[in-house]
Backbone bond lengths (Angstrom), bond angles and torsions (degrees), N, CA, C in turn:
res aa  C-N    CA-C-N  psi(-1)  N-CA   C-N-CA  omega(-1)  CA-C   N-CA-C  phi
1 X - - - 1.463 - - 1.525 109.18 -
2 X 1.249 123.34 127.29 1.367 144.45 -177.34 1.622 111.28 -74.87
3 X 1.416 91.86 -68.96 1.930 83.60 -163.45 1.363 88.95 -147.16
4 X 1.296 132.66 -159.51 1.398 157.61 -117.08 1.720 96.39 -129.86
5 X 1.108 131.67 -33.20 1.501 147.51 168.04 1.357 100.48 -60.13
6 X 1.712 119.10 -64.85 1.307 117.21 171.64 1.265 134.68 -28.14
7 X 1.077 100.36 -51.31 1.940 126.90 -152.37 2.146 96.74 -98.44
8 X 1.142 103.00 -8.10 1.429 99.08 174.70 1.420 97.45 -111.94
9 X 1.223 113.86 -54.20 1.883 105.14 165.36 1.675 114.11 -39.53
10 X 1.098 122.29 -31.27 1.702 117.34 -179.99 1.591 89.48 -86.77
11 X 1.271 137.38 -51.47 1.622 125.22 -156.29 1.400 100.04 -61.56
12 X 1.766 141.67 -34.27 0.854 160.86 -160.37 1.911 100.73 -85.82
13 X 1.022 94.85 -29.66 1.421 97.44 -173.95 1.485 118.69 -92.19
14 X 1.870 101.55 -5.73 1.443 95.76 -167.97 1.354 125.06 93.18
15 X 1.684 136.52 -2.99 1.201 138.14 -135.92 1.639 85.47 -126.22
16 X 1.225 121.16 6.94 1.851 114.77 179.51 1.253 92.89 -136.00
17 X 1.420 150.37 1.76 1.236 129.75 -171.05 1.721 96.23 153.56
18 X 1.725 106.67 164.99 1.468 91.65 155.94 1.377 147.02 -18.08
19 X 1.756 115.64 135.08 1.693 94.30 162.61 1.253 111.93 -38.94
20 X 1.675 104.46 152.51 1.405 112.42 152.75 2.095 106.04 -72.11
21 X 1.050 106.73 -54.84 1.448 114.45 -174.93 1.339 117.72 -33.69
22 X 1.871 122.65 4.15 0.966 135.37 -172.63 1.622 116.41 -120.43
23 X 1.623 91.09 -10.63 1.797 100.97 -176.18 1.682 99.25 -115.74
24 X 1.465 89.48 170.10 1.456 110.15 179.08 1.127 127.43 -136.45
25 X 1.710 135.20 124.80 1.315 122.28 163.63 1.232 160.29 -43.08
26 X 0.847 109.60 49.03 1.839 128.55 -168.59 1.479 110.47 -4.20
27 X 1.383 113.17 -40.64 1.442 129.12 -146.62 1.579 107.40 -145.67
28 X 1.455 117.90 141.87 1.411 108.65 143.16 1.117 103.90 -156.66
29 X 1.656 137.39 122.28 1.217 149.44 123.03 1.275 145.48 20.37
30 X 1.107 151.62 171.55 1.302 162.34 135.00 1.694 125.10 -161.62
31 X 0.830 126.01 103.38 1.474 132.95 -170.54 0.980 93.14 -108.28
32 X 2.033 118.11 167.33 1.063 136.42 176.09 1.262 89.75 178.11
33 X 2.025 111.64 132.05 0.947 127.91 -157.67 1.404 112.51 -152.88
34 X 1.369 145.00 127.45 1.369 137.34 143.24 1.501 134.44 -93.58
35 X 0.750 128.94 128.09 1.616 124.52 165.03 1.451 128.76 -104.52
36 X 0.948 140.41 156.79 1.554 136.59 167.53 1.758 93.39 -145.54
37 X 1.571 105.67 126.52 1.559 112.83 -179.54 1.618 105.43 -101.50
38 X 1.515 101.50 165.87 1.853 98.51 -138.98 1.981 77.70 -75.65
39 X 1.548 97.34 166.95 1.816 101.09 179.66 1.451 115.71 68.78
40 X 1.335 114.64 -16.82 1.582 118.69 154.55 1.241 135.58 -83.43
41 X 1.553 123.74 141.72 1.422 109.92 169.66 1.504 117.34 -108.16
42 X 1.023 114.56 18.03 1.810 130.02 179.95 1.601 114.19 -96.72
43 X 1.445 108.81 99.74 1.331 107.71 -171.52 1.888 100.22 -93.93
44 X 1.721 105.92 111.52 1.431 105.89 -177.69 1.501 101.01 -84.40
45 X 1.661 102.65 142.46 1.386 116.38 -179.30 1.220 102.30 -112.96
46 X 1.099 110.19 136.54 1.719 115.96 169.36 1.579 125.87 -139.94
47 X 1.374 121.83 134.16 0.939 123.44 -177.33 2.109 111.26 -115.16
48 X 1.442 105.92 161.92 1.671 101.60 -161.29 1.685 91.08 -144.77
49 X 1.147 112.21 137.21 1.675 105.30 146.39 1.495 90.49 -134.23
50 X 1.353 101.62 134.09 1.262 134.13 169.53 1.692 132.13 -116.00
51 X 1.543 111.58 161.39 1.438 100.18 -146.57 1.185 106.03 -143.03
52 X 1.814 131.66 104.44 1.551 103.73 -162.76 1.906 88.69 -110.70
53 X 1.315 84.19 164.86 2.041 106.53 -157.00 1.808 82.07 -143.80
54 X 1.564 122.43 86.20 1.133 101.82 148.48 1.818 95.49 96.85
55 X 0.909 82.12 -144.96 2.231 122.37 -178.91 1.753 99.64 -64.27
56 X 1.512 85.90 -36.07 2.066 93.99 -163.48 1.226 111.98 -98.50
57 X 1.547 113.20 153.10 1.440 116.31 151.11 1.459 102.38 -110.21
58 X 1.633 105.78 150.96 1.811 118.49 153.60 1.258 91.36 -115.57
59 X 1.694 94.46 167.84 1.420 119.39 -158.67 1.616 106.18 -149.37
60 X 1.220 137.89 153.24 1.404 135.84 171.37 1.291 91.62 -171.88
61 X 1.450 111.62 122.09 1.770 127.04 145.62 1.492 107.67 -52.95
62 X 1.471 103.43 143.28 1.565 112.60 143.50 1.150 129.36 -155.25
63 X 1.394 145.74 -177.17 0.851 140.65 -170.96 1.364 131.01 -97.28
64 X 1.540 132.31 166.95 1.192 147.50 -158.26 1.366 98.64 -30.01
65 X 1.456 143.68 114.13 1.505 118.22 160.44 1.411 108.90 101.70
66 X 1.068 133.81 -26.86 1.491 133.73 179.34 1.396 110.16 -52.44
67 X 1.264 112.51 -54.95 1.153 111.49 -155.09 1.792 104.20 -140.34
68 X 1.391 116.22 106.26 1.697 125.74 -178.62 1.877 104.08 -67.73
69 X 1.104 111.15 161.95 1.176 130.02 158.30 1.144 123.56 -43.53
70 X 1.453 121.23 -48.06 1.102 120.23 171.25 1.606 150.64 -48.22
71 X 1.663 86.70 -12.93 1.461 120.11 163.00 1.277 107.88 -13.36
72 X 1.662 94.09 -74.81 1.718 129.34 -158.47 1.863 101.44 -56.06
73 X 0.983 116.03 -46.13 1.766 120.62 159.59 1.220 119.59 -44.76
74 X 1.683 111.06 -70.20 1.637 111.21 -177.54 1.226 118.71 -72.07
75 X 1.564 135.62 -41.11 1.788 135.63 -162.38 1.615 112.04 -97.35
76 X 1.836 101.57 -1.63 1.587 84.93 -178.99 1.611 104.57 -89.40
77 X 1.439 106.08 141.50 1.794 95.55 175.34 1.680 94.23 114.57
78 X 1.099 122.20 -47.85 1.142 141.05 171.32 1.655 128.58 -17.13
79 X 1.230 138.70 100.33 1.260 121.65 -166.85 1.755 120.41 -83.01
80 X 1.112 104.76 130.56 1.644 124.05 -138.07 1.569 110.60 -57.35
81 X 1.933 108.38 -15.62 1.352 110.59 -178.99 1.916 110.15 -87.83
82 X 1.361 99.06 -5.46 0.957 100.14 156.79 1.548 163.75 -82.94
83 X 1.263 85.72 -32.03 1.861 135.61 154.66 1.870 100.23 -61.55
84 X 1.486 120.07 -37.54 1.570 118.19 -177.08 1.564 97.47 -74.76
85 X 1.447 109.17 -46.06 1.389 107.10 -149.49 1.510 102.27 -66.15
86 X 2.111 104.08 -67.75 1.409 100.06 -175.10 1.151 117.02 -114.26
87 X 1.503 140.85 39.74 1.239 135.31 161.09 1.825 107.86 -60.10
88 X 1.604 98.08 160.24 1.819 94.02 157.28 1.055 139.11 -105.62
89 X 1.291 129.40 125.43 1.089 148.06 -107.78 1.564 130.03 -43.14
90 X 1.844 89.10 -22.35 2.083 94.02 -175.80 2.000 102.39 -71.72
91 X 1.687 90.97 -35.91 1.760 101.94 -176.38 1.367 112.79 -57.97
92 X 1.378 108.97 -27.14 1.740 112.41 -175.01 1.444 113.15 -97.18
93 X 1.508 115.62 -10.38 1.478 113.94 169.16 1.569 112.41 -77.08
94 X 1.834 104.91 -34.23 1.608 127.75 -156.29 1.758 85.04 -80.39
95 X 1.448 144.28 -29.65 1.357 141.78 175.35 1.427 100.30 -54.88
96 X 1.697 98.24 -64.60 1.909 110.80 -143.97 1.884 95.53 -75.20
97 X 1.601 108.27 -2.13 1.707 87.32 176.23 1.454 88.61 -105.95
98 X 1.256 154.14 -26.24 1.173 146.64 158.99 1.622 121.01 -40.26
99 X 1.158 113.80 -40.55 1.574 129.89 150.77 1.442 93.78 -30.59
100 X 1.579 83.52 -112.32 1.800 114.18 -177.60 1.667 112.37 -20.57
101 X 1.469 120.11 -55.00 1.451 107.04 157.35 1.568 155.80 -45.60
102 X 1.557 82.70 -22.87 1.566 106.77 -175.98 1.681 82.44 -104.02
103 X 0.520 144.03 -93.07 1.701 143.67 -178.33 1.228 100.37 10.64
104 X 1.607 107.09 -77.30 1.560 134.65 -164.84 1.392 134.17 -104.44
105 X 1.277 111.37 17.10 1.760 120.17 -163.82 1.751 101.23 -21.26
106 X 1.731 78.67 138.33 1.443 103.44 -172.26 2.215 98.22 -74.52
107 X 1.428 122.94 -26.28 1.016 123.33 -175.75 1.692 117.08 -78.93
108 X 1.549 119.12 -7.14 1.285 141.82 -144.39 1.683 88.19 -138.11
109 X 1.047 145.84 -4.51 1.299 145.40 173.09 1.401 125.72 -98.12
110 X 1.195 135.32 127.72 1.478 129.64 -130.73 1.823 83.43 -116.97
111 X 1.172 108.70 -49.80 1.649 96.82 168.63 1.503 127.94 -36.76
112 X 1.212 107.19 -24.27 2.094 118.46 -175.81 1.565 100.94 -75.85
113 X 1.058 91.31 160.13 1.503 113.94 175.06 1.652 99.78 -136.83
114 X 1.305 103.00 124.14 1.501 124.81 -162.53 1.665 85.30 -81.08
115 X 1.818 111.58 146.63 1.521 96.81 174.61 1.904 70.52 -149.74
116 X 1.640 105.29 123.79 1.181 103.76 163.34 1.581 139.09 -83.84
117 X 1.000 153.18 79.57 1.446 147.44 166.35 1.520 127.15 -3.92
118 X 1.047 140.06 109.30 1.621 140.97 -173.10 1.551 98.35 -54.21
119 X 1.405 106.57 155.55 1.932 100.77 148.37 1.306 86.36 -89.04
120 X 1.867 69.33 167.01 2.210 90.79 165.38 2.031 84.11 137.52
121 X 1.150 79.61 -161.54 1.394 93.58 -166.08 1.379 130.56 -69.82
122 X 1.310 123.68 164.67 2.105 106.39 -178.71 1.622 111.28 -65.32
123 X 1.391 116.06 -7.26 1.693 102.74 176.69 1.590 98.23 -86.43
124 X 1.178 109.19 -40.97 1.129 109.05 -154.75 1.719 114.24 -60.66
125 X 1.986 98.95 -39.55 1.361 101.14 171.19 1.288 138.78 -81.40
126 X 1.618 93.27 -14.23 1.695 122.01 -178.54 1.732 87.81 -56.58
127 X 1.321 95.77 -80.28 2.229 109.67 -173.08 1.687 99.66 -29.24
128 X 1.514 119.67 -54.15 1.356 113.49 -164.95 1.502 109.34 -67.37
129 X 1.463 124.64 -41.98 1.339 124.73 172.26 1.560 116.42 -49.25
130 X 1.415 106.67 -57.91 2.011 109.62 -168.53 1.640 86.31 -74.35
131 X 1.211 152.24 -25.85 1.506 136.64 173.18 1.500 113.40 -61.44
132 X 1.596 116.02 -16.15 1.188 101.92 -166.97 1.737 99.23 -111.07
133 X 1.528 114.23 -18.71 1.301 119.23 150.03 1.627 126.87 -39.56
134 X 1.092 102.60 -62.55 1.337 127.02 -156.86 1.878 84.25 -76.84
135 X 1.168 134.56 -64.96 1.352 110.64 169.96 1.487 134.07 -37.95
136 X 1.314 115.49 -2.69 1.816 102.51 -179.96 1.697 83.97 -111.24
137 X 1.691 122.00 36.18 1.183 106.79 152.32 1.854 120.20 -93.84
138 X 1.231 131.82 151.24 1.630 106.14 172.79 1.312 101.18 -136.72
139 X 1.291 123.62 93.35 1.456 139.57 -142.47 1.876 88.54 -141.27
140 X 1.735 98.46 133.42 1.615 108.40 170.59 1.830 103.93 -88.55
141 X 0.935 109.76 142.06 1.575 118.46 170.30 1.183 136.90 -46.66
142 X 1.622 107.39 109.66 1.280 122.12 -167.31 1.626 105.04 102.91
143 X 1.304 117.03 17.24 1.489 124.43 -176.93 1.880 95.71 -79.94
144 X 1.384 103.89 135.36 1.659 105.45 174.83 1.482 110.69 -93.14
145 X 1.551 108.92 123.22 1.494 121.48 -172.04 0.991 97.88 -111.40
146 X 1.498 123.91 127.11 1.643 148.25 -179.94 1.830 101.30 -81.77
147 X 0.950 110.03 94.38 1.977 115.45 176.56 1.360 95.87 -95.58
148 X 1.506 104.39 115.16 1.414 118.22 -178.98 1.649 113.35 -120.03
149 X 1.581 106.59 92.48 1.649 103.43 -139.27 1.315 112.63 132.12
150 X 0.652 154.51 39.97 1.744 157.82 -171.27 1.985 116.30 -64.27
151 X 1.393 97.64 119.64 1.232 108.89 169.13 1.359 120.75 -147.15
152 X 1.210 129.95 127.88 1.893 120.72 -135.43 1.624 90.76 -71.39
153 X 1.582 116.96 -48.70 1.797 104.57 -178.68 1.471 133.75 -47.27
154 X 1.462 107.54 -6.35 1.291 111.58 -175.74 1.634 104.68 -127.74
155 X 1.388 118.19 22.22 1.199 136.05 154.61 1.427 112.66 -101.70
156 X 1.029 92.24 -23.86 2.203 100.65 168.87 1.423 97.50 -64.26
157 X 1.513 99.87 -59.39 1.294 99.04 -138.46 1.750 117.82 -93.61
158 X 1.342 106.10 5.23 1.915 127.63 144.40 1.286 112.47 -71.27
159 X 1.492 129.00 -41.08 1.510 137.63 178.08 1.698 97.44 -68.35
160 X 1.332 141.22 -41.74 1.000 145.73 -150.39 1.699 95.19 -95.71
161 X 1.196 128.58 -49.07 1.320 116.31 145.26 1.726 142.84 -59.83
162 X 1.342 107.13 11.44 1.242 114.17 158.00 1.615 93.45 89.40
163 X 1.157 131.71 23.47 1.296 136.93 -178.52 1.490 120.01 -103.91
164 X 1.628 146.78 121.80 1.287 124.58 -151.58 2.077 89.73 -125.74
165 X 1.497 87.06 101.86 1.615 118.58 169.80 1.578 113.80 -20.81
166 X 1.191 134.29 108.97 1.126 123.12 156.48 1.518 107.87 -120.56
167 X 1.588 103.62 117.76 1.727 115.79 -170.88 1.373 100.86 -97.29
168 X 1.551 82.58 169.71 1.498 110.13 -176.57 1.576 104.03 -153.69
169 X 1.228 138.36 122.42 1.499 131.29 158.44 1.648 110.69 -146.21
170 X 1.051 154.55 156.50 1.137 170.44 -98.90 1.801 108.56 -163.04
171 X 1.059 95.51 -21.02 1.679 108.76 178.65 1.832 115.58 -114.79
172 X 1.491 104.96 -36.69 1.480 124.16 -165.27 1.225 109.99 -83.43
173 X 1.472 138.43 132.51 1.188 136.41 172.86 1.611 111.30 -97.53
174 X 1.406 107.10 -52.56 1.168 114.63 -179.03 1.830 108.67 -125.85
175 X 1.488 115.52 173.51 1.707 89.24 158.08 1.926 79.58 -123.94
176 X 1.863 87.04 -152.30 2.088 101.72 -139.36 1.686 72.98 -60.02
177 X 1.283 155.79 -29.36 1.176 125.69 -120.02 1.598 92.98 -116.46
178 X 1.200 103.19 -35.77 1.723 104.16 152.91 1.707 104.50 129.65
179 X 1.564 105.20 15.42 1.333 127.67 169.66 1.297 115.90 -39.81
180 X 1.601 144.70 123.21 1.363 143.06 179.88 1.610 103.37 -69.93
181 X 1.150 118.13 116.15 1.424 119.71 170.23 1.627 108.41 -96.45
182 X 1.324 107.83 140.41 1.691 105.49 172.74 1.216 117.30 -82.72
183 X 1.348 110.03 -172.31 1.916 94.78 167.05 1.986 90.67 -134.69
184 X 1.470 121.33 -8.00 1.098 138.45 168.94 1.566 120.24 -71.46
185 X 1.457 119.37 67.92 1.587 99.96 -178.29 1.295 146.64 -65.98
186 X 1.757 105.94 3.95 1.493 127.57 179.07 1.519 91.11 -61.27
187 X 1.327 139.40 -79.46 1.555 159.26 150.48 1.546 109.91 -5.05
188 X 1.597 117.16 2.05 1.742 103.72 155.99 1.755 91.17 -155.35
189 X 1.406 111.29 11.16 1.661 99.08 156.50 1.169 120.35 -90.69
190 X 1.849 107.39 -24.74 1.697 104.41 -177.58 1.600 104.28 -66.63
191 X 1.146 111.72 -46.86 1.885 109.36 -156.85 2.107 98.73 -87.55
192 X 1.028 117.68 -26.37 1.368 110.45 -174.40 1.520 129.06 -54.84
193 X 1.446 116.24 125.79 1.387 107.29 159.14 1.442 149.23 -39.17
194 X 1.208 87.39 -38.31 2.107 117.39 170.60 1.435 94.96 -166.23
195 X 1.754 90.96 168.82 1.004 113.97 -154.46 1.448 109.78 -126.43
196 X 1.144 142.72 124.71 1.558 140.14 -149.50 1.639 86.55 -130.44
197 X 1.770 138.87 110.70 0.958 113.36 148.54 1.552 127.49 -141.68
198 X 0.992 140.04 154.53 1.703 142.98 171.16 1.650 122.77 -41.57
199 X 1.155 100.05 146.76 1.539 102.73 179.86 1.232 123.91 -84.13
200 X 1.427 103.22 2.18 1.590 119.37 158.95 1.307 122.96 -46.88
201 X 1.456 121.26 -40.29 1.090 150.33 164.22 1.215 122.48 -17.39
202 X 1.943 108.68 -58.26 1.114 124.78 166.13 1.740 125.25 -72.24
203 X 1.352 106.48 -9.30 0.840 91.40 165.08 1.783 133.37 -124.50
204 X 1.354 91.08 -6.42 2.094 88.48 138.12 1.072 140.90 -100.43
205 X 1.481 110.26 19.41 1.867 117.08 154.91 1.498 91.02 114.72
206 X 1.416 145.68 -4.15 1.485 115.44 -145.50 1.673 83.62 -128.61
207 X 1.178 130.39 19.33 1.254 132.67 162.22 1.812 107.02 -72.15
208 X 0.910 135.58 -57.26 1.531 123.34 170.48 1.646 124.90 -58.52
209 X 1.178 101.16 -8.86 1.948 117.22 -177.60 1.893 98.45 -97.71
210 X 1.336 106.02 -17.27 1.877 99.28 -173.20 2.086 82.38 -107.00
211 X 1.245 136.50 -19.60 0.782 121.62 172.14 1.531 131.94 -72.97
212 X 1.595 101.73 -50.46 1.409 100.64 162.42 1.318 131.68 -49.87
213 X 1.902 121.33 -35.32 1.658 119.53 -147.29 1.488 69.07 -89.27
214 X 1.173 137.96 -38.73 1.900 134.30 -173.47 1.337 88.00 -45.12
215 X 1.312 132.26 -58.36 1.704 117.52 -143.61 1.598 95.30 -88.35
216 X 1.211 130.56 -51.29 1.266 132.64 150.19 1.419 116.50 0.95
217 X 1.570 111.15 -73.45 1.466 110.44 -149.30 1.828 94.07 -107.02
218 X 1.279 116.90 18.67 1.276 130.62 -171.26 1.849 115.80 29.69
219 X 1.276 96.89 67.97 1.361 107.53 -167.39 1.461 96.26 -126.84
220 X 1.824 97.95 139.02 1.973 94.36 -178.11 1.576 118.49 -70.35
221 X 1.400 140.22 163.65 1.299 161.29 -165.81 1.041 113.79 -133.89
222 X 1.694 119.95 114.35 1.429 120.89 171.51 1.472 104.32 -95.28
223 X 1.086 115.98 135.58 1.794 96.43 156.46 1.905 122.62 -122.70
224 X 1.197 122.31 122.68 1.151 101.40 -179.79 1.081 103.92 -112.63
225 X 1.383 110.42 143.37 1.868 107.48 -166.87 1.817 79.96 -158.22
226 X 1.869 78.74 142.24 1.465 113.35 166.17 1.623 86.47 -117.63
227 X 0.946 158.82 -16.56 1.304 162.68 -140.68 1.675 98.79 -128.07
228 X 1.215 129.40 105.48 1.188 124.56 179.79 1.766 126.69 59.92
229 X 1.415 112.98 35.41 1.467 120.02 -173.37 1.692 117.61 -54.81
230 X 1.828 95.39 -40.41 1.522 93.41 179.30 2.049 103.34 -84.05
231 X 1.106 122.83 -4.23 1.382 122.35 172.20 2.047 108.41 -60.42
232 X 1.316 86.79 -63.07 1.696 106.86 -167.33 1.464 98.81 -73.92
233 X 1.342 142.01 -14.61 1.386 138.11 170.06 1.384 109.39 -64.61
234 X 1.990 111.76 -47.49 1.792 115.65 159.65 1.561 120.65 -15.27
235 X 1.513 117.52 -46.74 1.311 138.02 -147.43 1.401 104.08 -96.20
236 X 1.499 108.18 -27.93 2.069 105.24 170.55 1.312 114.16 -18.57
237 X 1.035 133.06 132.85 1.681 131.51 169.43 1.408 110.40 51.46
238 X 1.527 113.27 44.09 1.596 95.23 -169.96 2.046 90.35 -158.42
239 X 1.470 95.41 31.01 1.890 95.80 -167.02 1.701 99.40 134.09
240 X 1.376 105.15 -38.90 1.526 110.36 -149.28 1.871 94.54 -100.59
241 X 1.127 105.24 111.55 1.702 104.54 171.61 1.662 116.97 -62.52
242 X 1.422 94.81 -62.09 1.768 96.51 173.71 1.976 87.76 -155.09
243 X 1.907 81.29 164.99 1.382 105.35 170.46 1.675 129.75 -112.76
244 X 1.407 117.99 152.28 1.217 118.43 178.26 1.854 96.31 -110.10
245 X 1.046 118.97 99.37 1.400 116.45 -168.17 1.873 115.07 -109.22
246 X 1.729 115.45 99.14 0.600 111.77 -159.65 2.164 124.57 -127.76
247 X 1.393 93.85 78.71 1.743 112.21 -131.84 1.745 80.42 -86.29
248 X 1.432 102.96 153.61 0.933 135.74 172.43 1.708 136.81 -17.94
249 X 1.248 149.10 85.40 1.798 112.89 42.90 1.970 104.98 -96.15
250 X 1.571 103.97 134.82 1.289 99.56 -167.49 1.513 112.00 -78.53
251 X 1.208 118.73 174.24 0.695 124.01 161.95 1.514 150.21 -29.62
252 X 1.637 121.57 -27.81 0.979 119.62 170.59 1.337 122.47 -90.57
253 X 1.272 119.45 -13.91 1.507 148.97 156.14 1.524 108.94 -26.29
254 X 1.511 115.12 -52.52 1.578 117.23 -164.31 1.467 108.88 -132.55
255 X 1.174 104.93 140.48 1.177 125.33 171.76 1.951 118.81 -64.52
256 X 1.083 93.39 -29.28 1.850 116.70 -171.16 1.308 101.43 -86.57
257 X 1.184 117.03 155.95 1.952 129.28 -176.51 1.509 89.95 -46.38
258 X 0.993 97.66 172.11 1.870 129.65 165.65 1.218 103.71 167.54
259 X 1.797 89.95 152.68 1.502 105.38 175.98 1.434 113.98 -90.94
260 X 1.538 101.78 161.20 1.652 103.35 145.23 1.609 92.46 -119.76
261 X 1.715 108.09 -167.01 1.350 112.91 -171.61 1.310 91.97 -149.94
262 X 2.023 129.03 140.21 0.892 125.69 -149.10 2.044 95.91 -126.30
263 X 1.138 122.42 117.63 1.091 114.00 163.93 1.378 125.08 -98.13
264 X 1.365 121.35 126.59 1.894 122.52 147.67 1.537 124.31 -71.07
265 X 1.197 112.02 124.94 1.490 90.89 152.09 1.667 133.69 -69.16
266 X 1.542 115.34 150.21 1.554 130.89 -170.66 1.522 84.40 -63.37
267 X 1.762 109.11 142.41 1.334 137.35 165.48 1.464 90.94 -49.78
268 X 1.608 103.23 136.70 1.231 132.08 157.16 1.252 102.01 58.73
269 X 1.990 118.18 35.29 1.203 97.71 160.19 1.961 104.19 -97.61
């Protein structure tokens, strides 16, 4: 399987689980969120439409304007091959991981490695989350890691593994420390050692473009995604080195433990 076209052409086909043309959206979402973490001056905004199918939620960020509120009126009720076919594009990622989740629960999957989250505060859980990211990196010192996605705790915490950050985000100019962020990610996929990136990815199109130049230049791929977790799990051994898989309600949501679940890909896939 190639890219993201693929893997919805097979869900559509029946080839991962039930038709979709047989399920329905119970639910659909709209969140909108800011944060600013304490000692920072970068207030991250985020927006979600989300999609529950069953047992599961999917999830996909997008950006300013993509996607109105009104969502939650028109797509709930909705039958799910429909939501694949013509939703735009964050709504049709937020279906096909709701699929794939309900298919495959990430808590019910013996490949995961359960990694629990402390309560306590958003620094506190923010640091514990990108620490547990940043471990399914295995990078020698002074290795250049392409962060495609920028969030300053998980720029610590590649630096803290001896790894020297090369960002990329679409929103970020700089982070607190005064790091040049690009907004061009060709310009830290060509030169990077590995590749660290968000599940955002998938849902402004450029998740199959950081997958290919990865398989290309045979360089490893992290992905951590709250945004399509059961999407980018598809990709294990297939582009995708390992996952930070972190499905629905995320993390910044609660104050109380939660998991994410961490996949490797199988040797010599």
């Amino acid at each position: 399987m190639k890219n993201t076209d693929e893997l919805l052409a097979g869900v559509l086909a029946g080839e991962h689980g039930p038709r979709p043309d047989g399920l329905v959206a119970t639910s659909v979402f709209w969140v909108h969120h800011g944060t600013r973490l304490a000692g920072g001056d970068t207030t991250y905004l985020n927006q979600y439409v989300l999609v529950r199918l069953g047992g599961a939620f999917g999830g996909c960020a997008f950006e300013a304007g993509e996607v109105d509120p009104s969502v939650c009126r028109d797509a709930s009720g909705t039958p799910l091959d429909t939501l694949l076919r013509e939703a735009p594009r964050p709504l049709r990622i937020a279906a096909l991981d709701a699929y794939l989740g309900a298919a495959r629960p990430h808590r019910e999957a013996a490949a995961a490695e359960r990694v629990t989250l402390p309560a306590g505060t958003p620094e506190i859980r923010a640091k514990a989350r990108d620490e547990a990211i940043a471990g399914l990196l295995d990078i020698p010192a002074g290795a250049r890691v392409a962060l495609i996605g920028v969030v300053d705790p998980l720029v610590a915490a590649i630096r803290e593994r001896g790894g020297t950050p090369l960002l990329c985000d679409f929103n970020l100019r700089t982070t607190r420390w005064g790091d040049p962020v690009a907004d061009d990610m060709h310009e830290v996929l060509d030169t990077a050692d590995a590749v660290v990136a968000t599940g955002m990815t998938l849902g402004n199109g450029s998740f199959d473009t950081v997958v290919a130049r990865c398989r290309e230049r045979g360089v490893p791929l992290v992905v951590y995604a709250q945004s399509g977790s059961a999407v980018a799990r598809a990709f294990l051994g297939a582009g995708v080195t390992a996952l930070s898989a972190e499905p629905f309600p995320f993390s910044q949501f609660s104050a109380e433990p939660t998991t994410l679940y961490r996949y490797r890909a199988a040797a010599g896939a």
